[in-house]
C-alpha positions as a Python dict, from the first residue, in 0.01 Angstrom:
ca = {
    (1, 'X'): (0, 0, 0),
    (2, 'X'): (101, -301, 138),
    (3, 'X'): (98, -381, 547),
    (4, 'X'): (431, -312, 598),
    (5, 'X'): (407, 40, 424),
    (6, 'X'): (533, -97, 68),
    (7, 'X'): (423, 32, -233),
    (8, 'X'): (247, -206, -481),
    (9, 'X'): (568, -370, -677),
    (10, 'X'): (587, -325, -1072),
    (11, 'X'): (533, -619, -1276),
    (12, 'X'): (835, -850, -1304),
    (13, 'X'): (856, -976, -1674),
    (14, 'X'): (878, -1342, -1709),
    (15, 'X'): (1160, -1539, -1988),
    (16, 'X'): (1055, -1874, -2010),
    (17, 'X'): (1340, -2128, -1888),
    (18, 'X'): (1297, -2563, -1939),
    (19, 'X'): (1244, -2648, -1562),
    (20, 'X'): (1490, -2926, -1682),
    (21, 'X'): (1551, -3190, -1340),
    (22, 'X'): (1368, -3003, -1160),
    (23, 'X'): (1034, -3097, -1311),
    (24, 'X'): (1063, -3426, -1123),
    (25, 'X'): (1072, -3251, -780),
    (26, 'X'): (757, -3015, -867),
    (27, 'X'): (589, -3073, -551),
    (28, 'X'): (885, -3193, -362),
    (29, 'X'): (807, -3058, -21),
    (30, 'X'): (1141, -2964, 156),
    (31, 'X'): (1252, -3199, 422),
    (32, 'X'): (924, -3422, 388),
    (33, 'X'): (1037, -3680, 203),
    (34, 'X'): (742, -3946, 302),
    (35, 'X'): (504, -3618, 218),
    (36, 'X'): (595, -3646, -130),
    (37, 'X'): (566, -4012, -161),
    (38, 'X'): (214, -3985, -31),
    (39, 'X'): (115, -3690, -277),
    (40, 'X'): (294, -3909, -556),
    (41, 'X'): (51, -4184, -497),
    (42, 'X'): (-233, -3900, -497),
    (43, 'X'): (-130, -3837, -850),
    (44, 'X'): (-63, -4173, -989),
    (45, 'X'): (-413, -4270, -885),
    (46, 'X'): (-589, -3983, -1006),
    (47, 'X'): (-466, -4001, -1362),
    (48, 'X'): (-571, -4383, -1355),
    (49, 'X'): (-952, -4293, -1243),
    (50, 'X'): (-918, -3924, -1492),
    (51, 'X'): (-808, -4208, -1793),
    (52, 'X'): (-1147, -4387, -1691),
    (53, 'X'): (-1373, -4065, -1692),
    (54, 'X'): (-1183, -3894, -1974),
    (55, 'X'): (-1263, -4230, -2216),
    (56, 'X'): (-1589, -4217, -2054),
    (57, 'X'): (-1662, -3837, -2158),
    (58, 'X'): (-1558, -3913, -2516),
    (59, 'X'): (-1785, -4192, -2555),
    (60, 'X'): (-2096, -4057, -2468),
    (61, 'X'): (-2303, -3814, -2645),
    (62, 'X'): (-2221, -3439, -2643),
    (63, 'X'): (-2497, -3260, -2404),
    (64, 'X'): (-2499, -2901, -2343),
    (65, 'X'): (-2217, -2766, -2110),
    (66, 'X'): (-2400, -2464, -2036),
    (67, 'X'): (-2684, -2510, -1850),
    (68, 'X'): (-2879, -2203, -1766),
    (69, 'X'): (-2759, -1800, -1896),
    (70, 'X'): (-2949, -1544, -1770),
    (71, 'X'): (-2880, -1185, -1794),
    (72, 'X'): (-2724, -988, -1438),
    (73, 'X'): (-2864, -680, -1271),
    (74, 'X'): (-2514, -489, -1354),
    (75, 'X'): (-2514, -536, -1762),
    (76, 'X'): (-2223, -302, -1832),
    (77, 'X'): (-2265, -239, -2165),
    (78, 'X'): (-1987, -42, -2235),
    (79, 'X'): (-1773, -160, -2038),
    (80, 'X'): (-1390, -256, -2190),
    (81, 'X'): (-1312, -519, -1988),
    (82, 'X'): (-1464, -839, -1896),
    (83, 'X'): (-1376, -1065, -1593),
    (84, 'X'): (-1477, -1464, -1625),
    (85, 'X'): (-1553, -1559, -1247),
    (86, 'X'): (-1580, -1955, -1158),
    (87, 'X'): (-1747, -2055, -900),
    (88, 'X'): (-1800, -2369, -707),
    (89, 'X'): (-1954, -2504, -322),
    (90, 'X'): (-2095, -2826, -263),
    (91, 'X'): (-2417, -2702, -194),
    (92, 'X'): (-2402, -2430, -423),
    (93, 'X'): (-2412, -2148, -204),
    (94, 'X'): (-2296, -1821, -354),
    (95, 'X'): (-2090, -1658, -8),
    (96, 'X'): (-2123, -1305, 100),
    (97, 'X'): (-1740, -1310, 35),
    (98, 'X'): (-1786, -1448, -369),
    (99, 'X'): (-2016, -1167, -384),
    (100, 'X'): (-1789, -902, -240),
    (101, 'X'): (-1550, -1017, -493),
    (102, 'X'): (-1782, -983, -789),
    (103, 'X'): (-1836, -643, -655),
    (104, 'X'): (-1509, -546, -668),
    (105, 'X'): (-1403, -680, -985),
    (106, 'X'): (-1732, -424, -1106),
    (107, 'X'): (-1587, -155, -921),
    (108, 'X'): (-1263, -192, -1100),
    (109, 'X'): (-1470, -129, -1443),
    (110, 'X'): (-1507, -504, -1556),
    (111, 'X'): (-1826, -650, -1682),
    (112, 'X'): (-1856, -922, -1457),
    (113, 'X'): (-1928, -1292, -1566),
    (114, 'X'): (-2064, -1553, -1300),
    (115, 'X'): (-2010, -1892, -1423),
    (116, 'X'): (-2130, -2162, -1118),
    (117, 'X'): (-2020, -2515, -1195),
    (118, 'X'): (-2206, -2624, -880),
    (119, 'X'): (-2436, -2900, -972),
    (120, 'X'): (-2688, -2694, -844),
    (121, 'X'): (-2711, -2353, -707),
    (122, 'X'): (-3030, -2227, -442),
    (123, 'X'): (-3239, -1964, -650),
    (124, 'X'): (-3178, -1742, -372),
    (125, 'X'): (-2782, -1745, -421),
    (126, 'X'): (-2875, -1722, -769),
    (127, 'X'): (-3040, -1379, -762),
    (128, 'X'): (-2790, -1269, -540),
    (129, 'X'): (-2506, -1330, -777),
    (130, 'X'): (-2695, -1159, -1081),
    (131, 'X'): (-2718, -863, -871),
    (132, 'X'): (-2385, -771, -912),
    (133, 'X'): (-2306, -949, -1196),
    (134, 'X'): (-2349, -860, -1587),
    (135, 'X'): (-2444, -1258, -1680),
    (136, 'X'): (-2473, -1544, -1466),
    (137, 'X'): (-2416, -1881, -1608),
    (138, 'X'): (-2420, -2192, -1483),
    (139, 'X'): (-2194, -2486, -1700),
    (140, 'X'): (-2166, -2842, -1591),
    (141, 'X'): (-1840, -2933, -1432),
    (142, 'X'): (-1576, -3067, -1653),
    (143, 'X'): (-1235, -2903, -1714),
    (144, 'X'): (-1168, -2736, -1381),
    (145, 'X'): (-1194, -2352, -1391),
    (146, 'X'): (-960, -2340, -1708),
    (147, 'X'): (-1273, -2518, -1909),
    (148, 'X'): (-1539, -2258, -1755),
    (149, 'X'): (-1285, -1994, -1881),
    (150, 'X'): (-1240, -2209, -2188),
    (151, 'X'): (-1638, -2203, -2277),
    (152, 'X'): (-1714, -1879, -2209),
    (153, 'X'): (-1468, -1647, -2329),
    (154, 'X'): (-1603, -1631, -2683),
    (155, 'X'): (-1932, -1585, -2561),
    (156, 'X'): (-1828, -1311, -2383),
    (157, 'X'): (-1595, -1134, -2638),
    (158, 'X'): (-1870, -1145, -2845),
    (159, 'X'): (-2091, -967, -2616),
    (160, 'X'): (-1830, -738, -2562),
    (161, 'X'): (-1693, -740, -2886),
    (162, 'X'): (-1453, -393, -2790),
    (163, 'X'): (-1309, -545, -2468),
    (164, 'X'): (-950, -470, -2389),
    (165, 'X'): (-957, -624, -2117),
    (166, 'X'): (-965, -1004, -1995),
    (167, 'X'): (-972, -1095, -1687),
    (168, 'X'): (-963, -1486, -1585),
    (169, 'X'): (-1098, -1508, -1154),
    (170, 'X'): (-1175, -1749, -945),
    (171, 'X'): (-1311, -1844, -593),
    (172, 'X'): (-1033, -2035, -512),
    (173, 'X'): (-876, -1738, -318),
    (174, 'X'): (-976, -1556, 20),
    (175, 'X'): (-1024, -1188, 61),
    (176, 'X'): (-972, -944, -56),
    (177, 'X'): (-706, -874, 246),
    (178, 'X'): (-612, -563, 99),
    (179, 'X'): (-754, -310, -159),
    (180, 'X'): (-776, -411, -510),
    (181, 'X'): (-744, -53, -656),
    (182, 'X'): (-327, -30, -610),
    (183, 'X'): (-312, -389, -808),
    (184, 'X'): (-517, -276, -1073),
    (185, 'X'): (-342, 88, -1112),
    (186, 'X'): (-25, -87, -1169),
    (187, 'X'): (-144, -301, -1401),
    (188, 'X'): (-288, -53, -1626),
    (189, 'X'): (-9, 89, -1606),
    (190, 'X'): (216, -143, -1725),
    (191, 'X'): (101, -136, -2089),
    (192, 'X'): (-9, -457, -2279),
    (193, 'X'): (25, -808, -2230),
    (194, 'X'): (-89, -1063, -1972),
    (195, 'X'): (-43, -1030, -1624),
    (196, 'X'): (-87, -1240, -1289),
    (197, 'X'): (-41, -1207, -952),
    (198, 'X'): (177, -1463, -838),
    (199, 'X'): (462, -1632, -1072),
    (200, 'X'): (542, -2006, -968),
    (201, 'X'): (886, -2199, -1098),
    (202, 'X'): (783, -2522, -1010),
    (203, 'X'): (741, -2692, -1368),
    (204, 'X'): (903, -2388, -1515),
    (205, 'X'): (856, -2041, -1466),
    (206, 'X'): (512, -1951, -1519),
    (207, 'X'): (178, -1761, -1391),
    (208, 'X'): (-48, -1889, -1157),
    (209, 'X'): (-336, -1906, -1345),
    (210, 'X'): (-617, -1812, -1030),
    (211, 'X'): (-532, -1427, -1130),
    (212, 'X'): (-489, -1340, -1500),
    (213, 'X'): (-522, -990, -1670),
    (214, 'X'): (-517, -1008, -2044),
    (215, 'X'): (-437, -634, -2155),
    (216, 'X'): (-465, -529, -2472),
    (217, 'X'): (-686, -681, -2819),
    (218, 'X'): (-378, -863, -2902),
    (219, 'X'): (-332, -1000, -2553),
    (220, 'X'): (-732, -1028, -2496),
    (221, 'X'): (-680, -1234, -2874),
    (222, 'X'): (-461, -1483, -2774),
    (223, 'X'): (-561, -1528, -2402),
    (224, 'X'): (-891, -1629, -2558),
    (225, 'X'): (-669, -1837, -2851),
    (226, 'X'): (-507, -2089, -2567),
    (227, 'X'): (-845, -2163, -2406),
    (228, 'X'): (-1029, -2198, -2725),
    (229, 'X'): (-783, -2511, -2826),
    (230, 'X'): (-787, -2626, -2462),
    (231, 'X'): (-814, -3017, -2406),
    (232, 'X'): (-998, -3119, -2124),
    (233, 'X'): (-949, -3359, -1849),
    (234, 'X'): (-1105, -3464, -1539),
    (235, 'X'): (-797, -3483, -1364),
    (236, 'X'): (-639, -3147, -1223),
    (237, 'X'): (-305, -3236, -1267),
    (238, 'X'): (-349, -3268, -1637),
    (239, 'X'): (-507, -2909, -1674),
    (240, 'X'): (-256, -2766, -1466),
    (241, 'X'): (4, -2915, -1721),
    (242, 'X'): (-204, -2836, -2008),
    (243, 'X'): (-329, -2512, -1889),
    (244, 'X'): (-112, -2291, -1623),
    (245, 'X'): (176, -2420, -1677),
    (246, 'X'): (142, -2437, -2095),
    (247, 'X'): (3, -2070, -2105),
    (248, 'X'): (329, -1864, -2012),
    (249, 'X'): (532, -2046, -2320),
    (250, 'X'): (276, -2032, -2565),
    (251, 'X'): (217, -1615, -2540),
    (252, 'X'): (595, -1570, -2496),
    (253, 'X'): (621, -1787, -2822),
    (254, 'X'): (336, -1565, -2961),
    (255, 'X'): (528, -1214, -2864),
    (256, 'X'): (299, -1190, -2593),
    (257, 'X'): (473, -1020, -2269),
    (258, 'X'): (479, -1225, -1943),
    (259, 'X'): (497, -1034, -1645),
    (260, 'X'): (397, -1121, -1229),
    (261, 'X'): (293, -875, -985),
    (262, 'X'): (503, -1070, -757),
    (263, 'X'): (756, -1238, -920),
    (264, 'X'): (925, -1545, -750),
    (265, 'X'): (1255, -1393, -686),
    (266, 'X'): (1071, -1103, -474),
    (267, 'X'): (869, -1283, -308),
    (268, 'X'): (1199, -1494, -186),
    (269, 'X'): (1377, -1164, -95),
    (270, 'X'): (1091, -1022, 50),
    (271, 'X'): (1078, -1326, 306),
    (272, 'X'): (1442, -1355, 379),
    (273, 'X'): (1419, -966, 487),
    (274, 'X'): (1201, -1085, 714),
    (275, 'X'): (1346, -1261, 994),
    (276, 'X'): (1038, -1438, 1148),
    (277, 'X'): (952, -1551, 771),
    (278, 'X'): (1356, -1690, 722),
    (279, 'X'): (1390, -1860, 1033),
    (280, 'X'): (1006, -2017, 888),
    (281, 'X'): (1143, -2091, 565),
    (282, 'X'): (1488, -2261, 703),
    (283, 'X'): (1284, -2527, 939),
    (284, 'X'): (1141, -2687, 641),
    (285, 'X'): (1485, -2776, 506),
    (286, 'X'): (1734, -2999, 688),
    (287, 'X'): (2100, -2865, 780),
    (288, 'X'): (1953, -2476, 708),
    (289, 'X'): (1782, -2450, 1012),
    (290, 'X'): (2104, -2511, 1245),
    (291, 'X'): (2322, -2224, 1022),
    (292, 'X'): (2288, -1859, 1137),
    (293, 'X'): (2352, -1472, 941),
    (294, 'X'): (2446, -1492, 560),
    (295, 'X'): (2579, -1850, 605),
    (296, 'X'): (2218, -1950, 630),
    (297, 'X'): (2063, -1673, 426),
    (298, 'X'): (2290, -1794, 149),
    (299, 'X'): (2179, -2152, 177),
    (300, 'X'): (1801, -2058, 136),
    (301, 'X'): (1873, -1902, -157),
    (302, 'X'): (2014, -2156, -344),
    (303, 'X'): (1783, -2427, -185),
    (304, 'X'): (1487, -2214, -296),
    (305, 'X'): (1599, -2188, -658),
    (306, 'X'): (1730, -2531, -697),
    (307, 'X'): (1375, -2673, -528),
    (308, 'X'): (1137, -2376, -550),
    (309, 'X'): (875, -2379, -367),
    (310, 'X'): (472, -2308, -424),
    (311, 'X'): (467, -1951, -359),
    (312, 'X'): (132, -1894, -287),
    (313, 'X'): (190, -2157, 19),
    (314, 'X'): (536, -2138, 142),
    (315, 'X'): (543, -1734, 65),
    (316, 'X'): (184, -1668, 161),
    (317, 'X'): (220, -1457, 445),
    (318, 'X'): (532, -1247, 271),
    (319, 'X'): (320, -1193, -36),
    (320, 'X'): (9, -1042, 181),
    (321, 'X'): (217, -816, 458),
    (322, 'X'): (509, -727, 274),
    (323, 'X'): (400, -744, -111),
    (324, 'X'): (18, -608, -52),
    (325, 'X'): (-83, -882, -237),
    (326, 'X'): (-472, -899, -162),
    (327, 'X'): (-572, -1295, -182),
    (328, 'X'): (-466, -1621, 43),
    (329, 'X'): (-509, -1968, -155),
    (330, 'X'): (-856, -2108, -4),
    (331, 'X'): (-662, -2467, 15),
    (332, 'X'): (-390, -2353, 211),
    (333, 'X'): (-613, -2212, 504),
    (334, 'X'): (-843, -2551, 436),
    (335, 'X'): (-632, -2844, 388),
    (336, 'X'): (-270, -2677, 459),
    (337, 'X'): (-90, -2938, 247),
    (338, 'X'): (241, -2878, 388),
    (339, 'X'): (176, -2847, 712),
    (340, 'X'): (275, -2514, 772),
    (341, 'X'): (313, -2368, 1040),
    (342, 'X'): (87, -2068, 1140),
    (343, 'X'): (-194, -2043, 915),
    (344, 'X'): (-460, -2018, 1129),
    (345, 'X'): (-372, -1665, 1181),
    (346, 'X'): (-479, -1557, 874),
    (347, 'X'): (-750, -1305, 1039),
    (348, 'X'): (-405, -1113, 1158),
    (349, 'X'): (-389, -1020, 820),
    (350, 'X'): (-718, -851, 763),
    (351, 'X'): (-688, -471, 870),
    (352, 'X'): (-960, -153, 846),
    (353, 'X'): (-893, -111, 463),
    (354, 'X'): (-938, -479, 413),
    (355, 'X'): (-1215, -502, 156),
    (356, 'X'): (-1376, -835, 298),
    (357, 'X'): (-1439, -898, 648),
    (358, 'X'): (-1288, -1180, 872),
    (359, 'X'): (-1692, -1318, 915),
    (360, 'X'): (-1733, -1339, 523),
    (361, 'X'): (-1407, -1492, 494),
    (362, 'X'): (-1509, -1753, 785),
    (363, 'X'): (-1877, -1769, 681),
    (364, 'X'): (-1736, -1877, 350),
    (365, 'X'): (-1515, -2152, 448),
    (366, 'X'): (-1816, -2278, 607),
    (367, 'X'): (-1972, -2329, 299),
    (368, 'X'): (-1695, -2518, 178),
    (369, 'X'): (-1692, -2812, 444),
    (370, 'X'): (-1695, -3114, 254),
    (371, 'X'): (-1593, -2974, -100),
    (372, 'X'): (-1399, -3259, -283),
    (373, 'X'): (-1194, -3094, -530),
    (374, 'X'): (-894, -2812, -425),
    (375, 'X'): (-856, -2545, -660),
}
């Protein structure tokens, strides 16, 4: 159940639709015109120094990506589903919230993978994440999360060789805020295919890819298919492209079946039923904020369409009180991109059933001061 009382939504199926125009405004913040310039510039000069270290990568002799595989104190054997976890702090420190979430993702009946791409992880954090894990693995960085995912699915398919089940996790999210046990029951229920949490239309409609559920050998099949023919790049924009956003199209071309948890167009209604959450939504864009009733409810709507937003930013609070959605993006509560307005109440959010506490949740921000990559 969500906080307002809600039950957990069914999966909204996804068509895949050419984000046309509005591919050039993918990141457009609303009313922030100068933002965008700046986060322009971001780009253009991290695909110039990504061109330097991609050439640099292809020069140099292969060495191992994984670095050290040890077996975890939770070995699931039989288990039918696996979950790939990524990891990352500066100072490798494994959080009492990371491990909370590889507990979970145990309790839900997955066979939990650790994969650290810290460049080096205390043997103490270590231990601590085999407790609860079924292998721990630690890969060099390169490739974001979607090249731990992409280097270690086969290994664990083939440990798991029966798995119907993939699941693709990261750290990148806080919590969880609410129980995991209603997302997963609706899942399940669904049938097969390959679910996420949270669908984005920036860059066309797609999943984010911090939550993905491959149900399903054919799903698990060709889940594992994209990642194995995954190009790698140092720069995060480029895996984005070549990874979230290249994912939903290639199952849906594949017969695969698309579906959110919380689809874009509910998360929109969800927040314009919610006065506070409208009146938030209609400061960011200029000439809404001055209109009133359905004059200005209208005008959302077709703003939000025509420049969609990054739900798991703009909508975050909707998603968590209204949607029961059980995870808040780590960057938005650390860097708040967009400036928006609020977010520092995100302990608000946390209730009795809330599976992680509001000191894990601090205590691991701490242990993200000075990370240099955003997730």
């Amino acid at each position: 159940m969500s906080h307002e009382g809600e039950a957990t939504p069914a999966p909204t199926d996804i068509a895949w639709r050419s984000p046309g125009a509005r591919r050039l405004l993918h990141g457009a913040t609303p009313g922030e015109p100068l933002r965008f310039a700046g986060r322009a510039a971001e780009l253009a000069w991290e695909l110039t120094r990504a061109a330097v270290l991609d050439a640099r990568e292809a020069l140099r002799p292969a060495g191992p990506m994984i670095l050290r595989m040890e077996e975890g104190a939770a070995p699931r054997p039989a288990a039918r589903g696996v979950a790939l976890y990524v990891h990352y702090a500066p100072g490798g420190a494994v959080s009492d919230m990371v491990r909370r979430q590889l507990a979970e993702y145990g309790r839900a009946g997955f066979a939990v993978v650790f994969i650290t791409v810290a460049e080096s992880v205390p043997e103490a954090d270590w231990q601590a994440a085999r407790a609860v894990s079924a292998l721990a693995v630690h890969r060099r960085n390169a490739g974001r999360d979607l090249g731990a995912w992409r280097d270690l699915a086969g290994e664990a398919l083939r440990r798991w060789p029966e798995a119907e089940e993939l699941l693709l996790v990261n750290d990148s999210v806080l919590g969880p805020f609410r129980p995991l046990d209603p997302v997963f029951a609706v899942l399940r229920a669904a049938g097969e295919g390959v679910f996420g949490l949270v669908e984005s239309l920036q860059g066309g409609a797609h999943l984010q890819s911090w939550f993905l559920l491959a149900r399903g050998a054919r799903a698990v099949r060709e889940l594992a298919g994209f990642l194995a023919q995954l190009r790698l790049s140092a720069s995060k924009w480029r895996m984005v492209q070549r990874g979230e956003i290249a994912l939903t199209p290639w199952l849906l071309q594949r017969g695969v079946r698309v579906a959110a948890l919380y689809g874009y167009a509910r998360a929109v209604e969800a927040a314009l039923a919610d006065p506070a959450e409208q009146a938030r939504l209609a400061a960011r864009y200029p000439g809404i904020a001055a209109l009133a009733g359905p004059e200005r409810d209208a005008a959302l709507r077709r703003a939000l369409e025509g420049r969609p937003v990054n739900p798991s930013h703009h909508l975050w609070r909707t998603l968590v009180t209204r949607l029961g959605c059980p995870f808040v993006k780590t960057e938005l509560v650390r860097r708040n991109p967009w400036r928006l307005p609020d977010v520092s109440d995100w302990p608000a959010l946390l209730s009795s059933e809330s599976p992680c506490t509001e000191v894990e949740i601090a205590a691991h921000l701490r242990t993200m001061d000075g990370a240099a990559r955003a997730r």
